[in-house]
PyMOL Python script that loads the backbone (N, CA, C, O; Angstrom):
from pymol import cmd

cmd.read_pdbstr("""\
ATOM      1  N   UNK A   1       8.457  10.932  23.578  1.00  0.00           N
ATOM      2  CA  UNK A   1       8.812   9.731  22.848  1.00  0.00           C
ATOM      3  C   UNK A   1       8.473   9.945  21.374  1.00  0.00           C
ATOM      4  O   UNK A   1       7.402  10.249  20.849  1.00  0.00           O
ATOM      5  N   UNK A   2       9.374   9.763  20.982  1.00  0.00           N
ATOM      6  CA  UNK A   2       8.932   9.680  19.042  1.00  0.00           C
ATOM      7  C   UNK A   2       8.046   8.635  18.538  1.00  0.00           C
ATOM      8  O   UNK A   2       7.663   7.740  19.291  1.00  0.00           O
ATOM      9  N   UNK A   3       7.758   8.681  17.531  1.00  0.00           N
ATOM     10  CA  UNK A   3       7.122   7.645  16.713  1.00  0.00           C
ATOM     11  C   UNK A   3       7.832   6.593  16.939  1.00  0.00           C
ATOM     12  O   UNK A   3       7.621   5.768  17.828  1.00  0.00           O
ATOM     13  N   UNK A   4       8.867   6.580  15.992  1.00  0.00           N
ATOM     14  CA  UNK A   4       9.879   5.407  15.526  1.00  0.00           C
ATOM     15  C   UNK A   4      10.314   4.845  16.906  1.00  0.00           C
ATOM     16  O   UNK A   4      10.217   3.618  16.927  1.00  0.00           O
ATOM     17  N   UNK A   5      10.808   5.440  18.174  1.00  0.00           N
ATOM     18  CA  UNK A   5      10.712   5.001  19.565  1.00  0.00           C
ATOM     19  C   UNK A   5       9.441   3.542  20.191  1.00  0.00           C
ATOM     20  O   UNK A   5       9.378   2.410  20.669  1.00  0.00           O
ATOM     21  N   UNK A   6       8.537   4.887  19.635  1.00  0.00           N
ATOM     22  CA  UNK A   6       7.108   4.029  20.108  1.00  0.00           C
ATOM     23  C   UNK A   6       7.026   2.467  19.337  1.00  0.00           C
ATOM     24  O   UNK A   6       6.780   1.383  19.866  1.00  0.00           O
ATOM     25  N   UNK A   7       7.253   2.701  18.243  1.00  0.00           N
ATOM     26  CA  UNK A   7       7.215   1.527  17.557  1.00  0.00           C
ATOM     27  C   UNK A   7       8.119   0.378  17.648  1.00  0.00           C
ATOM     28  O   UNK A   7       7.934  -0.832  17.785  1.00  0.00           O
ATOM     29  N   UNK A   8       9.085   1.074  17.540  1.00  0.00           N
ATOM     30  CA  UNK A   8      10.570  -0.014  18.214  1.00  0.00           C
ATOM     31  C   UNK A   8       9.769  -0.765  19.723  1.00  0.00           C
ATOM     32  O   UNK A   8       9.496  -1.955  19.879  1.00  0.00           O
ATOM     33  N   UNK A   9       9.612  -0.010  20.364  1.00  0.00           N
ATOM     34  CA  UNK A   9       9.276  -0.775  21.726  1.00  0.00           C
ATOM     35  C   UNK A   9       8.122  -1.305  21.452  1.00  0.00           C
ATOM     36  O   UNK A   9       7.844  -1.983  22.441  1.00  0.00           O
ATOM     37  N   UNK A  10       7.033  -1.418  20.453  1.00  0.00           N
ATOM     38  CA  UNK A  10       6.159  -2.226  20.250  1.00  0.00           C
ATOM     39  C   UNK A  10       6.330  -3.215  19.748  1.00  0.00           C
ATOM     40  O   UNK A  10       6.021  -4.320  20.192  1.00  0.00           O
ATOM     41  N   UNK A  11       6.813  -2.984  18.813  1.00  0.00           N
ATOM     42  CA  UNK A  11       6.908  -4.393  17.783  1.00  0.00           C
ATOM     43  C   UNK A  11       7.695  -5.249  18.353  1.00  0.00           C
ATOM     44  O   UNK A  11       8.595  -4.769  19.043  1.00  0.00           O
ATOM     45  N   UNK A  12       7.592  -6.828  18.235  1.00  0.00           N
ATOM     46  CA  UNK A  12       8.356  -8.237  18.673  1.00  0.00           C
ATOM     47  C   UNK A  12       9.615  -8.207  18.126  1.00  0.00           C
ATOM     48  O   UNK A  12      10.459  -8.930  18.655  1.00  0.00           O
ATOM     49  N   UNK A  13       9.948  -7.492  17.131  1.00  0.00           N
ATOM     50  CA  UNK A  13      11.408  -7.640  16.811  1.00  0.00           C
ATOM     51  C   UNK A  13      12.093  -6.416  17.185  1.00  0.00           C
ATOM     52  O   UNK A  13      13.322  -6.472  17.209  1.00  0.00           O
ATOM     53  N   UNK A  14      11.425  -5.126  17.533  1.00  0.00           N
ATOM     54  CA  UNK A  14      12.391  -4.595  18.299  1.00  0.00           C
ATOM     55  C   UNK A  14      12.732  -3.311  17.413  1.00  0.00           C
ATOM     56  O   UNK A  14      13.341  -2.320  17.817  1.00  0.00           O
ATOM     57  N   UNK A  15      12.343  -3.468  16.425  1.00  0.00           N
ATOM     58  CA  UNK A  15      12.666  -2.605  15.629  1.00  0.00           C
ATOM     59  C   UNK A  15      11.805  -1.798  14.128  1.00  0.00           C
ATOM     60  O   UNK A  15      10.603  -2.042  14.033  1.00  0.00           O
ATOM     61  N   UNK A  16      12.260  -1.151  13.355  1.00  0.00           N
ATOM     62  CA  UNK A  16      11.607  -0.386  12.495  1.00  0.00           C
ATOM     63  C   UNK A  16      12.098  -1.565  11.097  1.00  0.00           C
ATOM     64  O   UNK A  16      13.171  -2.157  10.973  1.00  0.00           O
ATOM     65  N   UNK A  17      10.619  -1.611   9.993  1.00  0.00           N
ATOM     66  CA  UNK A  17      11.219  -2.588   9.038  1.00  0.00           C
ATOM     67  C   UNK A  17      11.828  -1.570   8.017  1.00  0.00           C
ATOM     68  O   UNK A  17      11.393  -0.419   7.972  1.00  0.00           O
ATOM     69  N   UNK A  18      12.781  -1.974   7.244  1.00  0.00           N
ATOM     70  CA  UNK A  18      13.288  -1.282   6.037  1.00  0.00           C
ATOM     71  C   UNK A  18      12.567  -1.924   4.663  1.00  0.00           C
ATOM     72  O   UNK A  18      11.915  -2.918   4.342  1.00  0.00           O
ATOM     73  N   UNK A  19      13.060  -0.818   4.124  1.00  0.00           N
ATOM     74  CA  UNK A  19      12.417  -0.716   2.566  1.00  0.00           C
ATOM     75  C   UNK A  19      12.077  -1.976   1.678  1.00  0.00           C
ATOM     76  O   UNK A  19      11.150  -2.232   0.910  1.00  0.00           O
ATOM     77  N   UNK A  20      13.417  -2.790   2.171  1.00  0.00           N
ATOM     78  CA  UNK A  20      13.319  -3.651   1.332  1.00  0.00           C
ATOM     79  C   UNK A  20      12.600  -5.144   1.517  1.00  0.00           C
ATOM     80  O   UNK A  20      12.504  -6.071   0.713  1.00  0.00           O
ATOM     81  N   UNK A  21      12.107  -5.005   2.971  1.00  0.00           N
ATOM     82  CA  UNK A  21      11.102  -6.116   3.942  1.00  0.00           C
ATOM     83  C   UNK A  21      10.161  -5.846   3.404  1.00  0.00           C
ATOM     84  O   UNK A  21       9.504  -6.828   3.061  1.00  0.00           O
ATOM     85  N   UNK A  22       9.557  -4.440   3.025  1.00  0.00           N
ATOM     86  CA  UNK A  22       8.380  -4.452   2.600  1.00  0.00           C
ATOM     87  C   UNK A  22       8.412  -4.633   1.678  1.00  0.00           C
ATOM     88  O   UNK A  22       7.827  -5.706   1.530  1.00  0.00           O
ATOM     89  N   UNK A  23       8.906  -4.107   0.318  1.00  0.00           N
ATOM     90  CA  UNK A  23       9.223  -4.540  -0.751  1.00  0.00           C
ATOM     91  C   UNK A  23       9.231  -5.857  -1.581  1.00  0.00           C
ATOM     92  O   UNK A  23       8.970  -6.060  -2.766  1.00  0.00           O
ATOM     93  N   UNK A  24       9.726  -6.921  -0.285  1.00  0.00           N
ATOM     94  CA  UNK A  24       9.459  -8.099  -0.670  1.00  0.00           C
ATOM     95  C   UNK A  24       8.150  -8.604  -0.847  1.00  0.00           C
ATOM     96  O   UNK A  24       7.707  -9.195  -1.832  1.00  0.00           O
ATOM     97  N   UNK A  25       7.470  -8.254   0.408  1.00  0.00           N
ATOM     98  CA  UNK A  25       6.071  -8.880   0.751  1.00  0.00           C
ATOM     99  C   UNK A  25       4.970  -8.137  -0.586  1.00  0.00           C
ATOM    100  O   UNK A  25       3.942  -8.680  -0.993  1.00  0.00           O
ATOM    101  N   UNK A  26       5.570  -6.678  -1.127  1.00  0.00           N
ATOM    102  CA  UNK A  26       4.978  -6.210  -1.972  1.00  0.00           C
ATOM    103  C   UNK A  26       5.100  -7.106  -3.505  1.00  0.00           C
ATOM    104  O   UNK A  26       4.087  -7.231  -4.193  1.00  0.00           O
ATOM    105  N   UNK A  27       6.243  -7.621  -3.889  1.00  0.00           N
ATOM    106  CA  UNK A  27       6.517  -8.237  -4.540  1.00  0.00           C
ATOM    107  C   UNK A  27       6.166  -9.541  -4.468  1.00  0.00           C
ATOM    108  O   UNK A  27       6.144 -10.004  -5.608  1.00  0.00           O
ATOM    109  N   UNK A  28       5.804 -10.568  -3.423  1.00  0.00           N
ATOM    110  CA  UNK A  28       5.249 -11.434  -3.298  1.00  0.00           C
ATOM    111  C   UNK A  28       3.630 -11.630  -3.739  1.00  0.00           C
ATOM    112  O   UNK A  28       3.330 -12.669  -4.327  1.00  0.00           O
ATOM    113  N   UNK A  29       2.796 -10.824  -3.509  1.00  0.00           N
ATOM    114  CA  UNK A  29       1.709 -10.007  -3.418  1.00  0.00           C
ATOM    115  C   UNK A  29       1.472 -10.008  -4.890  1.00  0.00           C
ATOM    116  O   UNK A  29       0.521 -10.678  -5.291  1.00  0.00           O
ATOM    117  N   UNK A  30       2.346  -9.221  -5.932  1.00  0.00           N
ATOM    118  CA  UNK A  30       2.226  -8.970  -6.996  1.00  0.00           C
ATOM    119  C   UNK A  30       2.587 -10.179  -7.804  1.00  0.00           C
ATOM    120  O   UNK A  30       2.339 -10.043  -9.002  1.00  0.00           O
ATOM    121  N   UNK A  31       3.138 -11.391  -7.435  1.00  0.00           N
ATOM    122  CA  UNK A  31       3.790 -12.389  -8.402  1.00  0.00           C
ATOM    123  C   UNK A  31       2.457 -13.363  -8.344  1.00  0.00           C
ATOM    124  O   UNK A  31       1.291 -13.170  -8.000  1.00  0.00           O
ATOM    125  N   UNK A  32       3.390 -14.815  -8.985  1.00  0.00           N
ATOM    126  CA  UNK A  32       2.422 -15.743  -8.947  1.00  0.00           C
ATOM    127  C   UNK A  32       2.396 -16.713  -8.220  1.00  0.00           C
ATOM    128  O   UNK A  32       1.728 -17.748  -8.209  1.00  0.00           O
ATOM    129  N   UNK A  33       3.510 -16.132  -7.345  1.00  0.00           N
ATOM    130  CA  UNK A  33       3.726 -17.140  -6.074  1.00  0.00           C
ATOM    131  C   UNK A  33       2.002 -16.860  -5.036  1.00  0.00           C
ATOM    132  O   UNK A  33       1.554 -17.889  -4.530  1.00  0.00           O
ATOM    133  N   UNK A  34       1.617 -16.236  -4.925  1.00  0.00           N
ATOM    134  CA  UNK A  34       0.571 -15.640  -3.936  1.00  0.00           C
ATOM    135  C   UNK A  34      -0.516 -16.787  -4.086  1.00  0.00           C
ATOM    136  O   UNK A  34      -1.105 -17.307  -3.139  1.00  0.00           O
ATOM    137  N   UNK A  35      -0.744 -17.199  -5.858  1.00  0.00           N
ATOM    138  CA  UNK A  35      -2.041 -17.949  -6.273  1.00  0.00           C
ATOM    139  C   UNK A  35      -2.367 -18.671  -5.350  1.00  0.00           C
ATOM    140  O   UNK A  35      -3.444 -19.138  -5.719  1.00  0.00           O
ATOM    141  N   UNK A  36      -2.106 -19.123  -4.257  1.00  0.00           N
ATOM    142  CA  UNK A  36      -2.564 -20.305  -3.486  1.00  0.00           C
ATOM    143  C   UNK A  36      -3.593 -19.464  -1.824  1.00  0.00           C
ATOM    144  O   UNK A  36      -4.509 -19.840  -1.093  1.00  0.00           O
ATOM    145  N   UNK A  37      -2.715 -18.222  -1.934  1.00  0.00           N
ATOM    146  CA  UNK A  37      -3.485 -17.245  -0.601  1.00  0.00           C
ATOM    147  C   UNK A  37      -4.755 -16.720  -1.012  1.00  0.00           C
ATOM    148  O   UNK A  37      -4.995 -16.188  -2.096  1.00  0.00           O
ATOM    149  N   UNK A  38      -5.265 -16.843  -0.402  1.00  0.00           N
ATOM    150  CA  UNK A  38      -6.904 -16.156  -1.054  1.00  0.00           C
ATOM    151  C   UNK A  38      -7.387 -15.809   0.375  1.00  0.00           C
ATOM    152  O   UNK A  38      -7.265 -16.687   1.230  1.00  0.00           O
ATOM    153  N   UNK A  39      -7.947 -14.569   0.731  1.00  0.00           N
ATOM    154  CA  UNK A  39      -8.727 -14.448   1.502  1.00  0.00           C
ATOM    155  C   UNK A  39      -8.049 -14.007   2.525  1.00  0.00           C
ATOM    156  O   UNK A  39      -8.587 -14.007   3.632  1.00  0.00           O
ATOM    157  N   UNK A  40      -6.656 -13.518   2.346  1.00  0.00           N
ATOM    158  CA  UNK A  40      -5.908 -13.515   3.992  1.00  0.00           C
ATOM    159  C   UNK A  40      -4.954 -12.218   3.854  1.00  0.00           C
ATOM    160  O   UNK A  40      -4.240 -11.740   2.972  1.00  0.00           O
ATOM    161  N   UNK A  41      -5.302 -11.907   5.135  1.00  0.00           N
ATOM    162  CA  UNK A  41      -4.036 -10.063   5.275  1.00  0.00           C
ATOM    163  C   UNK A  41      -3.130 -10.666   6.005  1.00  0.00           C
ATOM    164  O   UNK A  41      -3.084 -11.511   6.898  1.00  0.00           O
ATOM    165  N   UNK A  42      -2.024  -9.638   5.042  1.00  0.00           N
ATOM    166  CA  UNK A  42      -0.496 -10.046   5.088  1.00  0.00           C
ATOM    167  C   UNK A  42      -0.054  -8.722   5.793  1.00  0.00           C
ATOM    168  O   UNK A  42       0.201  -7.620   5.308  1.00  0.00           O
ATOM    169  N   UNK A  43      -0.043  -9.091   6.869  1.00  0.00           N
ATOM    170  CA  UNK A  43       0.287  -7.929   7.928  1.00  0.00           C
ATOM    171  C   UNK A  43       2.396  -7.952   8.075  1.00  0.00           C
ATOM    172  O   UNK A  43       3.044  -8.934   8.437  1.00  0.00           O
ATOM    173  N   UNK A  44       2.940  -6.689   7.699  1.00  0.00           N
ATOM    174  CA  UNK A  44       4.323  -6.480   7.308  1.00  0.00           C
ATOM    175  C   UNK A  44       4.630  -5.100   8.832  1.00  0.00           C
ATOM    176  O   UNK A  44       5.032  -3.944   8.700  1.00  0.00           O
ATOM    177  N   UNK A  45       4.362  -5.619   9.751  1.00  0.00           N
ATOM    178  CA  UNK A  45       4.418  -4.714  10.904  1.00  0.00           C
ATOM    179  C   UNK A  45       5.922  -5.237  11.916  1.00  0.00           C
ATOM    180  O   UNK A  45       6.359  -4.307  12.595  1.00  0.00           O
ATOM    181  N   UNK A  46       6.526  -6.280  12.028  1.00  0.00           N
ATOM    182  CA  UNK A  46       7.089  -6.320  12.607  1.00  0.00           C
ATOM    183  C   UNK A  46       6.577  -7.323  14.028  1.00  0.00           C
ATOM    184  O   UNK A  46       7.280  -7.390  15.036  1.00  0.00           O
ATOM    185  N   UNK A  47       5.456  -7.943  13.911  1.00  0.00           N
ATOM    186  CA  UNK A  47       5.299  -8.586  15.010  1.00  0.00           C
ATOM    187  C   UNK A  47       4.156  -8.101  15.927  1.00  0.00           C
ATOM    188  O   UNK A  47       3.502  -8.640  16.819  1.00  0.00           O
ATOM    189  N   UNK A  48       4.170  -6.565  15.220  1.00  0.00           N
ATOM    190  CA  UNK A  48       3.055  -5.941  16.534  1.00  0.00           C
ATOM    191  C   UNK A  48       1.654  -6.242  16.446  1.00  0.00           C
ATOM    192  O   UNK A  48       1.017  -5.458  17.150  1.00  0.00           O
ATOM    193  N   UNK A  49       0.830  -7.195  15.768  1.00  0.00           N
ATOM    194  CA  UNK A  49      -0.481  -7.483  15.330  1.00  0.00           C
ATOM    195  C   UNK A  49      -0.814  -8.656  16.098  1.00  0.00           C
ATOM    196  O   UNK A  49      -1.929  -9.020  16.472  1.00  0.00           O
ATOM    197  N   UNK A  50       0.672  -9.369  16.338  1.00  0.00           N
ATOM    198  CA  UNK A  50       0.775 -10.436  17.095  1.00  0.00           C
ATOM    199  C   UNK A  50       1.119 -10.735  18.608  1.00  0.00           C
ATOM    200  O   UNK A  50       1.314 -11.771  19.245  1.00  0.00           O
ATOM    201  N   UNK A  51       1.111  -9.375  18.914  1.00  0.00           N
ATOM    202  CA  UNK A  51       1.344  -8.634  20.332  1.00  0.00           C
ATOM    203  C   UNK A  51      -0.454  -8.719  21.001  1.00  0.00           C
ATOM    204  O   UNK A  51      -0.725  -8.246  22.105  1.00  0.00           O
TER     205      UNK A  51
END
""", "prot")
cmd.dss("prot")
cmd.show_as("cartoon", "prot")
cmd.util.cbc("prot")
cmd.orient("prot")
């Protein structure tokens, strides 16, 4: 079984995230939208943390 296999069948959505899913959350992270989160991990896995 491959990685990307393994992970697909882990994660709740089934699948591998692309560039630009993370990207967002990276960009969220970096703006000034975030000011209100303090103290909390922003887990960009696909569901599997919540498994």
């Amino acid at each position: 079984m491959t990685v990307s296999r393994g992970v697909k069948n882990t994660a709740s959505l089934g699948r591998l995230g692309g560039v630009d899913e993370v990207a967002t959350a990276v960009l969220f992270l970096a703006s000034d939208e975030r000011r209100f989160a303090a103290c909390e991990a922003l887990f960009v896995d696909g569901g599997i943390m919540a498994v």
